[in-house]
HTML snippet that shows the backbone in 3Dmol.js (N, CA, C, O; Angstrom):
<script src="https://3Dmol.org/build/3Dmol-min.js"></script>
<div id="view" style="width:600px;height:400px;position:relative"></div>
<script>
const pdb = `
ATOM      1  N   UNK A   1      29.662  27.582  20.828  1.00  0.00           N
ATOM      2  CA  UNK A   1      28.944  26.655  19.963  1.00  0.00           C
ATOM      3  C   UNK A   1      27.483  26.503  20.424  1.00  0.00           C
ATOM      4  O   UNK A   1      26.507  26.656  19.689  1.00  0.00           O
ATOM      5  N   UNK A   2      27.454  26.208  21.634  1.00  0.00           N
ATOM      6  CA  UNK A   2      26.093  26.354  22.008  1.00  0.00           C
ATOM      7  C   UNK A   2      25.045  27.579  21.655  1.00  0.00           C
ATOM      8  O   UNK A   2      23.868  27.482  21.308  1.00  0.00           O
ATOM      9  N   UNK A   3      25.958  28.930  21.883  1.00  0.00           N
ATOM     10  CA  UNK A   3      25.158  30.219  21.757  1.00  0.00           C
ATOM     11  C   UNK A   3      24.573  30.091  20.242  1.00  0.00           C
ATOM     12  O   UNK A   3      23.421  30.433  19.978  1.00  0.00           O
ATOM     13  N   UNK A   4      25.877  29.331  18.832  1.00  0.00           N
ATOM     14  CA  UNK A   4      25.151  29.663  18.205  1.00  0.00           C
ATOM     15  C   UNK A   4      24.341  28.738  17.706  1.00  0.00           C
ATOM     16  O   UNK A   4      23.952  29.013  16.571  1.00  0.00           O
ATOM     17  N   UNK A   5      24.034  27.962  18.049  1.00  0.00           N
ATOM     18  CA  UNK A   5      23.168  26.365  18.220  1.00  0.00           C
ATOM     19  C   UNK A   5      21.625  26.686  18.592  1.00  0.00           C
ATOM     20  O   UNK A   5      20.671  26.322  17.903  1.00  0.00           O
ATOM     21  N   UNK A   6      21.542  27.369  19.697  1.00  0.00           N
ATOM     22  CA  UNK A   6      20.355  28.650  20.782  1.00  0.00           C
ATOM     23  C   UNK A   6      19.964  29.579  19.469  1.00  0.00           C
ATOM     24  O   UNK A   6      18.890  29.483  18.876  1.00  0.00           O
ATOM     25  N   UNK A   7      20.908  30.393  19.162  1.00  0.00           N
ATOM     26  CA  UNK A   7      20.311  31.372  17.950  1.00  0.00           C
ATOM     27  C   UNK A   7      19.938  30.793  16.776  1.00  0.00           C
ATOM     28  O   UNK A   7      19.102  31.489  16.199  1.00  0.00           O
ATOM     29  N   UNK A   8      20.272  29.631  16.094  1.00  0.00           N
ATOM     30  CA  UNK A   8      19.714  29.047  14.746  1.00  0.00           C
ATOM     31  C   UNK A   8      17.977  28.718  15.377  1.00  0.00           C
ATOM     32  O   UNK A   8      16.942  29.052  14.799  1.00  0.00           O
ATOM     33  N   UNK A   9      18.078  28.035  16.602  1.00  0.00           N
ATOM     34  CA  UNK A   9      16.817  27.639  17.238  1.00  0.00           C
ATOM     35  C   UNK A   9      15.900  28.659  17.402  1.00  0.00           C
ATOM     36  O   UNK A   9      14.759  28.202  17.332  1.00  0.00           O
ATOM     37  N   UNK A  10      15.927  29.955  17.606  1.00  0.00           N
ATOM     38  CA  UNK A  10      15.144  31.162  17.964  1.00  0.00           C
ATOM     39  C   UNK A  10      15.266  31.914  16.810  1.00  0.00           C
ATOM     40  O   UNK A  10      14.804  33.047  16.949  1.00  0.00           O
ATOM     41  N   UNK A  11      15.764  31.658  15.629  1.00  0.00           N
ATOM     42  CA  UNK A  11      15.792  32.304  14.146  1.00  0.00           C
ATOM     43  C   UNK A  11      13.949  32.440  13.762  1.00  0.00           C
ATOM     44  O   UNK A  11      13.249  32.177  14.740  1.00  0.00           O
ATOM     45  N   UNK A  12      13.597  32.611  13.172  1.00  0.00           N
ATOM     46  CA  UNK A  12      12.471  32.755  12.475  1.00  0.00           C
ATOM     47  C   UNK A  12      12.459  33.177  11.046  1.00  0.00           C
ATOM     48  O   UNK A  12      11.596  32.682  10.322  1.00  0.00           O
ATOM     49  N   UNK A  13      12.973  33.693  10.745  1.00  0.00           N
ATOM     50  CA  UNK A  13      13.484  33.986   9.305  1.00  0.00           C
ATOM     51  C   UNK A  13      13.048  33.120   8.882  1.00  0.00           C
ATOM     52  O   UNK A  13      13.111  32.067   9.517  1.00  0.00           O
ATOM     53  N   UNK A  14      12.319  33.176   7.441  1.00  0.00           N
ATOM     54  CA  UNK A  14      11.605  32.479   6.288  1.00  0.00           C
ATOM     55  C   UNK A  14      10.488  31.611   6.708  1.00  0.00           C
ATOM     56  O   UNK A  14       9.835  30.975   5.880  1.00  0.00           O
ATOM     57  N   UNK A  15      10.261  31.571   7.932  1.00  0.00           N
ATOM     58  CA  UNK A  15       9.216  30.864   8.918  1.00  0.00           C
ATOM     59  C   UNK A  15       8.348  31.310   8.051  1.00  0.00           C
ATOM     60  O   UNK A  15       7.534  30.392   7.947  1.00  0.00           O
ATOM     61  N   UNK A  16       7.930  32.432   7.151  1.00  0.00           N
ATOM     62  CA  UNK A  16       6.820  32.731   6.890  1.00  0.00           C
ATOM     63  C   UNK A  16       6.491  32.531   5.083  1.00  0.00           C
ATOM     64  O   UNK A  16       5.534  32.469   4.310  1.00  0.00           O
ATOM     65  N   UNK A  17       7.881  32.492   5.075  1.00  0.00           N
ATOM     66  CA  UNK A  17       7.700  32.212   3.523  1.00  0.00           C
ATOM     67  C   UNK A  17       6.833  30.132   3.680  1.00  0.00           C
ATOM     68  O   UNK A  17       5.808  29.570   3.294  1.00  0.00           O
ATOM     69  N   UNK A  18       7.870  29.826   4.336  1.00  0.00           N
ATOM     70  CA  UNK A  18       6.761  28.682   4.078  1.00  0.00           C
ATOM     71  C   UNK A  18       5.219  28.199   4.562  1.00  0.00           C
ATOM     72  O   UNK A  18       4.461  27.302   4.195  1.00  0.00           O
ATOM     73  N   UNK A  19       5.174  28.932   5.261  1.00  0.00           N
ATOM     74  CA  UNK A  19       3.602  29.122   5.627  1.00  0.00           C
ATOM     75  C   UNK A  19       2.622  29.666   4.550  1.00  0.00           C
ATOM     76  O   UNK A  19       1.444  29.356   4.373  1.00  0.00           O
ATOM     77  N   UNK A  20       3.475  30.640   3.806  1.00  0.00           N
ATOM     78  CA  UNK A  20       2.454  31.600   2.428  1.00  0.00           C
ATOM     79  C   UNK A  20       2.239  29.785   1.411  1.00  0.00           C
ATOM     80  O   UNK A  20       1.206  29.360   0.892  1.00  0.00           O
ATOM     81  N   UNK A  21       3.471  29.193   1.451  1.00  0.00           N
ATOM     82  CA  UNK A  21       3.899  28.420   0.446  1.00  0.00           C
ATOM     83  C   UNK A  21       2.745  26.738   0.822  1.00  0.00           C
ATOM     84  O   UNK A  21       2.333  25.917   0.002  1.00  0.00           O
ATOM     85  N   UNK A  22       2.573  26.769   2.094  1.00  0.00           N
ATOM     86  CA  UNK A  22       1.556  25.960   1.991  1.00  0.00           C
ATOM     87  C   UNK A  22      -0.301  25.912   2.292  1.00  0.00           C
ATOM     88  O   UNK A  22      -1.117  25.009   2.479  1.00  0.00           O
ATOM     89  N   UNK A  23      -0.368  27.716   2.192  1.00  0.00           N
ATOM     90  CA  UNK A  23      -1.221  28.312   2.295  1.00  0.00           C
ATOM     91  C   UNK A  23      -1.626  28.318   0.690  1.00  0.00           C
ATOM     92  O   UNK A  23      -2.782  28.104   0.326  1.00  0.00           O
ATOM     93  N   UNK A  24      -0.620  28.569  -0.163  1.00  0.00           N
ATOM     94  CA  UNK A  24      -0.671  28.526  -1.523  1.00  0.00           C
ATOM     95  C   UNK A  24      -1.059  26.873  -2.055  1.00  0.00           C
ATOM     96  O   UNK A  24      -1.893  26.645  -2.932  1.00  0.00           O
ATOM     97  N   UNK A  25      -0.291  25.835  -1.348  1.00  0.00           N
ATOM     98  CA  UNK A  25      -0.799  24.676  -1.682  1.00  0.00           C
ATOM     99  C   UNK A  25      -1.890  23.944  -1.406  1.00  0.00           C
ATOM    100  O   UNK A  25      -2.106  22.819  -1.857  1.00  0.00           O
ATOM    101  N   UNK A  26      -2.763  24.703  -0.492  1.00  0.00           N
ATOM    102  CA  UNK A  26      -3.865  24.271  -0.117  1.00  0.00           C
ATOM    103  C   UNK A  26      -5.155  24.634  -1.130  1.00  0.00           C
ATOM    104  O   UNK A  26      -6.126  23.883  -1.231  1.00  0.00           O
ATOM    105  N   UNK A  27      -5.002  26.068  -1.962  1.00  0.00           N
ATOM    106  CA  UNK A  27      -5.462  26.623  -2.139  1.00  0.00           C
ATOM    107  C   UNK A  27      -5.813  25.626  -3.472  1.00  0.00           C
ATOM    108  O   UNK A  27      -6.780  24.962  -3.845  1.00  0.00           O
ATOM    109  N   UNK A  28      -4.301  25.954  -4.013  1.00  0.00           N
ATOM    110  CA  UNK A  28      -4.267  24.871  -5.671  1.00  0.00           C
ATOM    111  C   UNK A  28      -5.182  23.890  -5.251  1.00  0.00           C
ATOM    112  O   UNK A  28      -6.049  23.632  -6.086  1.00  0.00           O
ATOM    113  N   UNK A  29      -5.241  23.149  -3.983  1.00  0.00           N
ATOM    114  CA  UNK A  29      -5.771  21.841  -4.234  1.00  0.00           C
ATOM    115  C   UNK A  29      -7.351  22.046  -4.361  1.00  0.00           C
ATOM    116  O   UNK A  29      -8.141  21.475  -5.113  1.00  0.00           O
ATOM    117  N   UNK A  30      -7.521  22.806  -3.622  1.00  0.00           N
ATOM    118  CA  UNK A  30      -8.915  22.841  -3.111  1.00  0.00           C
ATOM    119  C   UNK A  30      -9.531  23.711  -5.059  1.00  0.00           C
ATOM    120  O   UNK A  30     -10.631  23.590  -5.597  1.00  0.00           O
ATOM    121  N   UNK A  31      -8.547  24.327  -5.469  1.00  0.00           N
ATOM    122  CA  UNK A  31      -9.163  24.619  -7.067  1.00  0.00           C
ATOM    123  C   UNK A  31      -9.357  23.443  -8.093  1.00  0.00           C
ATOM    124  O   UNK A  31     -10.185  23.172  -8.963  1.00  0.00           O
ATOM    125  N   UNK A  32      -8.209  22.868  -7.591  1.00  0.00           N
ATOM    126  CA  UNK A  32      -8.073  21.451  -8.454  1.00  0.00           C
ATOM    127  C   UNK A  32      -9.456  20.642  -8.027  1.00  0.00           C
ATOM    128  O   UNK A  32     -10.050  20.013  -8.903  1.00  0.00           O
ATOM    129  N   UNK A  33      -9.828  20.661  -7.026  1.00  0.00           N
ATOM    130  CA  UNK A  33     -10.830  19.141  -7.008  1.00  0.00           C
ATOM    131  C   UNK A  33     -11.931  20.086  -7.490  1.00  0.00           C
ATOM    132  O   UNK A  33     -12.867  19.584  -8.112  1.00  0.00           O
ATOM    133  N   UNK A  34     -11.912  21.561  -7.240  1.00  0.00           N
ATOM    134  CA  UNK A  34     -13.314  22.078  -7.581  1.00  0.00           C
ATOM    135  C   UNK A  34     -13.372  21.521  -9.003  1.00  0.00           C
ATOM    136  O   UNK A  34     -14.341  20.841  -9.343  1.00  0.00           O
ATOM    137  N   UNK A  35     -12.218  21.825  -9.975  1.00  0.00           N
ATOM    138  CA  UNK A  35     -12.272  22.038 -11.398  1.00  0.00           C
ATOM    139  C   UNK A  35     -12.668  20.351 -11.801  1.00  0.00           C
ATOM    140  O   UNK A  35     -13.365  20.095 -12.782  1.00  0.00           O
ATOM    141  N   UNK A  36     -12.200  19.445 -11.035  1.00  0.00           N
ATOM    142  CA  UNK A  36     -12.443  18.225 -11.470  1.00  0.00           C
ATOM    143  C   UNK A  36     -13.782  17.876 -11.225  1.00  0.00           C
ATOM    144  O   UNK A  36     -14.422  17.169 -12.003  1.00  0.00           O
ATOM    145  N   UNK A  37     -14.374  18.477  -9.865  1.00  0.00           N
ATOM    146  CA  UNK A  37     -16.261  17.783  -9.739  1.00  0.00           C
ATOM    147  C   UNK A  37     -16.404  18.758 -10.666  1.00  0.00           C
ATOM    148  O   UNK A  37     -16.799  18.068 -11.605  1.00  0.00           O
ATOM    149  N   UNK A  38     -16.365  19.933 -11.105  1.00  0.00           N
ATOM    150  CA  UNK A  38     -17.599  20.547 -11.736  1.00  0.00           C
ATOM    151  C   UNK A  38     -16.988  20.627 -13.849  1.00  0.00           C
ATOM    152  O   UNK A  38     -17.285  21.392 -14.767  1.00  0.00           O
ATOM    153  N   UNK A  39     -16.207  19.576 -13.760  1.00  0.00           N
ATOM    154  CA  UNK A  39     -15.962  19.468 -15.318  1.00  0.00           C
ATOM    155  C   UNK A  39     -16.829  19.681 -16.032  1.00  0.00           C
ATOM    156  O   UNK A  39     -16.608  20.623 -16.794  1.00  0.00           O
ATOM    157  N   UNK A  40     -18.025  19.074 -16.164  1.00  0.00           N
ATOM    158  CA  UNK A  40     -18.561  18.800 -16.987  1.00  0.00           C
ATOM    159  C   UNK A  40     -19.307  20.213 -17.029  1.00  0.00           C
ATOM    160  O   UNK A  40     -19.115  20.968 -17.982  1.00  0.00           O
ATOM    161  N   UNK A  41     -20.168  20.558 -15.972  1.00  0.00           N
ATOM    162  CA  UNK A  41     -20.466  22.274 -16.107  1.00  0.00           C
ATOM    163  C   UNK A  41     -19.903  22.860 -16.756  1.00  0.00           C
ATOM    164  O   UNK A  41     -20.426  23.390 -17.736  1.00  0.00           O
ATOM    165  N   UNK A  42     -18.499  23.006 -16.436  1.00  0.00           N
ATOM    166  CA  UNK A  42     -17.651  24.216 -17.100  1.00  0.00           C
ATOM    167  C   UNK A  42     -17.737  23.748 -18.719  1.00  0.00           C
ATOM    168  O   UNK A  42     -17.782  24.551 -19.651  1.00  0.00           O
ATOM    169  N   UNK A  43     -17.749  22.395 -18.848  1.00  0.00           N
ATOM    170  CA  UNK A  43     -17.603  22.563 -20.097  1.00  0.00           C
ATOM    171  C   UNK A  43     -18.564  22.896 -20.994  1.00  0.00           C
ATOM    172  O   UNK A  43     -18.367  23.421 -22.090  1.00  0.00           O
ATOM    173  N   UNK A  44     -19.682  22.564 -20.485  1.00  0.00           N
ATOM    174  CA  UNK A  44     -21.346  22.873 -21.090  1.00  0.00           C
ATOM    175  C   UNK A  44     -21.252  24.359 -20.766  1.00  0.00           C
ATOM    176  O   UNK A  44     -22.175  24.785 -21.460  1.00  0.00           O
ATOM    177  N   UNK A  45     -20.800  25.274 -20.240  1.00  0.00           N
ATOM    178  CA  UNK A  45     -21.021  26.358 -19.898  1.00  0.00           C
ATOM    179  C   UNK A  45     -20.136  27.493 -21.197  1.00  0.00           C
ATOM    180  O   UNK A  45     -20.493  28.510 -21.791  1.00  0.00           O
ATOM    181  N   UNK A  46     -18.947  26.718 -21.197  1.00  0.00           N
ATOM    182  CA  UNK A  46     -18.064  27.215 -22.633  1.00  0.00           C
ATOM    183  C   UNK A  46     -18.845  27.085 -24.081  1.00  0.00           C
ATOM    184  O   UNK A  46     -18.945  27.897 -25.000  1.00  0.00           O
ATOM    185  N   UNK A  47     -19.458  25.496 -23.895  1.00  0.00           N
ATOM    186  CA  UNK A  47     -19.951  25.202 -24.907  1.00  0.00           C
ATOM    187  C   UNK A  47     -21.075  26.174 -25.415  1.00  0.00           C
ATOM    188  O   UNK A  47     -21.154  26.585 -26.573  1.00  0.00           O
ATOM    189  N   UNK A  48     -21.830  26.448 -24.516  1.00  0.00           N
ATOM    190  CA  UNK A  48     -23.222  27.446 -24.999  1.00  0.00           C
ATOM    191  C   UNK A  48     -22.663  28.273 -24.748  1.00  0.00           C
ATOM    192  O   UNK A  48     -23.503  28.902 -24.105  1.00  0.00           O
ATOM    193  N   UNK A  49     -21.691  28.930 -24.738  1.00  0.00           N
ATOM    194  CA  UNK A  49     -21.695  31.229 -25.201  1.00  0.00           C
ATOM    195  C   UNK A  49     -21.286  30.800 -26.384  1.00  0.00           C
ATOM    196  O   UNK A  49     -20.464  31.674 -26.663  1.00  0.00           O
ATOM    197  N   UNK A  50     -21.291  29.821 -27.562  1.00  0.00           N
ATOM    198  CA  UNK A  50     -21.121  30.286 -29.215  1.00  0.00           C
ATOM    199  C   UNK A  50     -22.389  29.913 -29.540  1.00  0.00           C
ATOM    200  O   UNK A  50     -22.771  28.865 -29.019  1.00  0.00           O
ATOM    201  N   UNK A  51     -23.139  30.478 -30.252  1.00  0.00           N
ATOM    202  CA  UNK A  51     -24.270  29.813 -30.842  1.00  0.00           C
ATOM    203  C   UNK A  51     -23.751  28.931 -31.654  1.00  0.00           C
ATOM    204  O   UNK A  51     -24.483  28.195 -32.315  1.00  0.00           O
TER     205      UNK A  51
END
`;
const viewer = $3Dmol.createViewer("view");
viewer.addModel(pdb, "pdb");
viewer.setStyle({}, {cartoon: {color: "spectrum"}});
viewer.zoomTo();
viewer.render();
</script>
């Protein structure tokens, strides 16, 4: 019981999936606040390519 108590502890497996997964959530955020300060740009920026 112990041995396999020792091996769940020294597993690593998926260690990395959640690292991508909050590498990914950092990312969203940091797009999200961009998209929220620069609203109004983007939207003046859509607005003028139609004449």
């Amino acid at each position: 019981m112990v041995n396999k108590m020792k091996q769940l502890m020294m597993e690593e497996e998926g260690q990395g999936l959640s690292e991508y997964g909050l590498v990914l959530a950092g990312v969203v955020t940091v797009v999200a606040a961009a998209i929220v300060l620069l609203r109004t740009e983007i939207t003046d920026l859509f607005t003028n390519l139609l004449p």
